[in-house]
Each structure stands twice: as C-alpha cells, then as structure tokens.
Backbone as CSV, one residue per row, in Angstrom:
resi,resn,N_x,N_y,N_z,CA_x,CA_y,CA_z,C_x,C_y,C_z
1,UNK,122.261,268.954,16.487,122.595,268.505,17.809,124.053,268.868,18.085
2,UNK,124.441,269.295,19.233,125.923,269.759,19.610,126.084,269.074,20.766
3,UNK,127.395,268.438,20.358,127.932,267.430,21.414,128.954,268.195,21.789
4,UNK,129.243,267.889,23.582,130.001,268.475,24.307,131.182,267.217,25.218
5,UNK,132.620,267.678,25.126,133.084,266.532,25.715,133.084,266.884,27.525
6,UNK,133.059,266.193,28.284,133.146,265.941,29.679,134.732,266.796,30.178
7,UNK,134.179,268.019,30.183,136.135,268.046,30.841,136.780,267.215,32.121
8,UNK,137.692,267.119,31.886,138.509,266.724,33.310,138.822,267.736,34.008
9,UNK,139.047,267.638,35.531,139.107,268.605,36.147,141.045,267.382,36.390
10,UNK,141.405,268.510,36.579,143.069,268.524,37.293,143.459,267.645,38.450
11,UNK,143.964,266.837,38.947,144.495,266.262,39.877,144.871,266.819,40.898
12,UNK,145.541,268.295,40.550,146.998,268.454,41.118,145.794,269.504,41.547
13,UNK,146.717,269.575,43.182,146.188,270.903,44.176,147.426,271.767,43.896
14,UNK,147.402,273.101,44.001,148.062,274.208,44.416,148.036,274.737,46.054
15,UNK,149.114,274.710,46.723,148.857,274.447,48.256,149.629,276.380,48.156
16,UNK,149.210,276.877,48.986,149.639,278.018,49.256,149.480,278.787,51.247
17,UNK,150.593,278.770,51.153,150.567,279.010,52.904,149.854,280.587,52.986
18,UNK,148.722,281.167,53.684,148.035,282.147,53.412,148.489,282.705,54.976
19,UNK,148.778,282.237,56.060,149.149,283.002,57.103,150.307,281.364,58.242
20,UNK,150.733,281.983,59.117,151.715,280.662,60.525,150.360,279.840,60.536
21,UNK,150.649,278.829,59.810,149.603,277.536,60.127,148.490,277.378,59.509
22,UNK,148.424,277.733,58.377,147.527,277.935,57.419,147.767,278.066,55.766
23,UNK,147.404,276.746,55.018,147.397,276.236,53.883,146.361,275.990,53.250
24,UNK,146.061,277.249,52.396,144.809,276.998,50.919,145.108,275.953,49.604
25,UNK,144.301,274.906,49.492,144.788,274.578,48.523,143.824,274.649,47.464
26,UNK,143.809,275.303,45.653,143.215,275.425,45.022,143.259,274.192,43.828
27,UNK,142.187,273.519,43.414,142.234,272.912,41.933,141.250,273.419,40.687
28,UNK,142.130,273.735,40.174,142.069,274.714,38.462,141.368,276.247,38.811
29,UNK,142.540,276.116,39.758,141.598,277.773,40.282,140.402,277.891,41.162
30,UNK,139.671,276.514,41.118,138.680,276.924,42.128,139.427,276.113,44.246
31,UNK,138.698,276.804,44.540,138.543,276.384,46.703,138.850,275.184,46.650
32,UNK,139.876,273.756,47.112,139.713,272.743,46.895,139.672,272.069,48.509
33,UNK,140.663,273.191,49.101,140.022,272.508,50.910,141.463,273.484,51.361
34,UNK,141.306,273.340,53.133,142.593,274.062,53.620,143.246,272.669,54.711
35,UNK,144.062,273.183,55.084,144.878,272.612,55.888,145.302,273.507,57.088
36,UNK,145.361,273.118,58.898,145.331,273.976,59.593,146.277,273.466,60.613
37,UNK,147.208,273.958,61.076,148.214,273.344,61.913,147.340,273.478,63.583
38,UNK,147.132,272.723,64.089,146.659,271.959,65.489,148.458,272.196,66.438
39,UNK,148.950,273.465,66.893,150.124,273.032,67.398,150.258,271.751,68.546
40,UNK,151.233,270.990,68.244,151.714,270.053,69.230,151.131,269.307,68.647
41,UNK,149.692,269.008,67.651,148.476,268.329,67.592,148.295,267.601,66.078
42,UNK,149.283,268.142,65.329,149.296,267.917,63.861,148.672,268.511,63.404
43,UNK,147.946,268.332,62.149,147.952,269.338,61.328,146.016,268.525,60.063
44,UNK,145.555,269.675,60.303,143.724,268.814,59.904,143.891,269.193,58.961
45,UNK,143.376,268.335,58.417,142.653,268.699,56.626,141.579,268.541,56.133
46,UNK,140.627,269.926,55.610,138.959,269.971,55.395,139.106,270.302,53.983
47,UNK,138.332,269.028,53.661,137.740,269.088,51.703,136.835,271.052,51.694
48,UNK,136.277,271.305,50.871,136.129,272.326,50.214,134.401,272.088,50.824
49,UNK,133.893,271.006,50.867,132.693,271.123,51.372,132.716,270.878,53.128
50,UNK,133.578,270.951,53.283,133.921,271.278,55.028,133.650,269.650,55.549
51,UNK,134.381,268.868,54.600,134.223,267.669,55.279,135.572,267.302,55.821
52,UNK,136.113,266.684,57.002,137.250,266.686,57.716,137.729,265.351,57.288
53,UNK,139.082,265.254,56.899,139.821,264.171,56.170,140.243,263.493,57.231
54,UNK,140.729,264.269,58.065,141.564,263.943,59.568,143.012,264.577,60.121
55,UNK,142.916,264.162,61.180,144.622,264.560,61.702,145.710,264.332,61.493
56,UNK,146.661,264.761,61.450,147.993,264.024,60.188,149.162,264.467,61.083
57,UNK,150.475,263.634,61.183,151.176,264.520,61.797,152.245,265.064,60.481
58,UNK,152.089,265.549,59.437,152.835,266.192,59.480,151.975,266.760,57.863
59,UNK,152.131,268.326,57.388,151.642,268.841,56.306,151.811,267.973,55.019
60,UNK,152.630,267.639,54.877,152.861,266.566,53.551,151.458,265.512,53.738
61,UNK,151.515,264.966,54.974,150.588,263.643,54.942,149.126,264.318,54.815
62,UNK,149.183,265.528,55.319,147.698,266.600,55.114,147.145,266.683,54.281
63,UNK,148.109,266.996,52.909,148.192,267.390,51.644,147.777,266.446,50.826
64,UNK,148.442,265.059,51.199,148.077,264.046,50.198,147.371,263.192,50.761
65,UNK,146.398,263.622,52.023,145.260,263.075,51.704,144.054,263.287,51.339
66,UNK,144.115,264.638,50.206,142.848,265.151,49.407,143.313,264.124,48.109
67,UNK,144.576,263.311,47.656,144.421,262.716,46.492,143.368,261.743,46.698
68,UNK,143.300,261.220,47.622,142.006,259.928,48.067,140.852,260.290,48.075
69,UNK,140.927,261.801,48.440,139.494,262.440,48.676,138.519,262.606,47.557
C-alpha cells in the first residue's frame, strides 16, 4: 500500500499587471483570478472560476479579497 501526503497549495497570489488596468494573479503557477480597473468605478475582482468577489475602490482591497476567497 503507498501512502500519499495531501499537498498544500500556497496562500500567496503572484499579482502581475499584464496590460493599463489589468492584473493576473497566479497561485503556484496555476490561473488564480484577475483583477480589472472599472475607471472612475474601482477596480473588480474574478476568482479563476469566473466568480465575481466584487467592487473595491482601490487594487490593494481587490487583491486581498481572494485571501477570503
């Protein structure tokens, strides 16, 4: 019998600005969600399965609300 341990997957996103208003963020290398600036409007944030976190006004608050996610 071969026992296997449960990996953990990473906490931490890697946020990378990919074009003006547009933030990929990856965890352990894989798609983890983007972030999209709404001008005037703040700034949305969609999990990786295209579920919408919400409107934020500002990228920081965007960012950290995939830690809840």
């Amino acid at each position: 019998m071969t026992m296997t341990k449960a990996s953990r997957r990473s906490r931490t996103i890697t946020w990378t600005a990919v074009q003006a208003g547009l933030w990929v963020g990856k965890r352990d290398g894989e798609f983890a969600g983007m972030i999209e600036a709404r001008w005037g409007h703040g700034f949305v944030a969609t999990t990786r399965l295209a579920r919408e976190l919400g409107v934020f006004e500002t990228v920081d608050a965007a960012m950290a609300s995939f830690e809840a996610a």
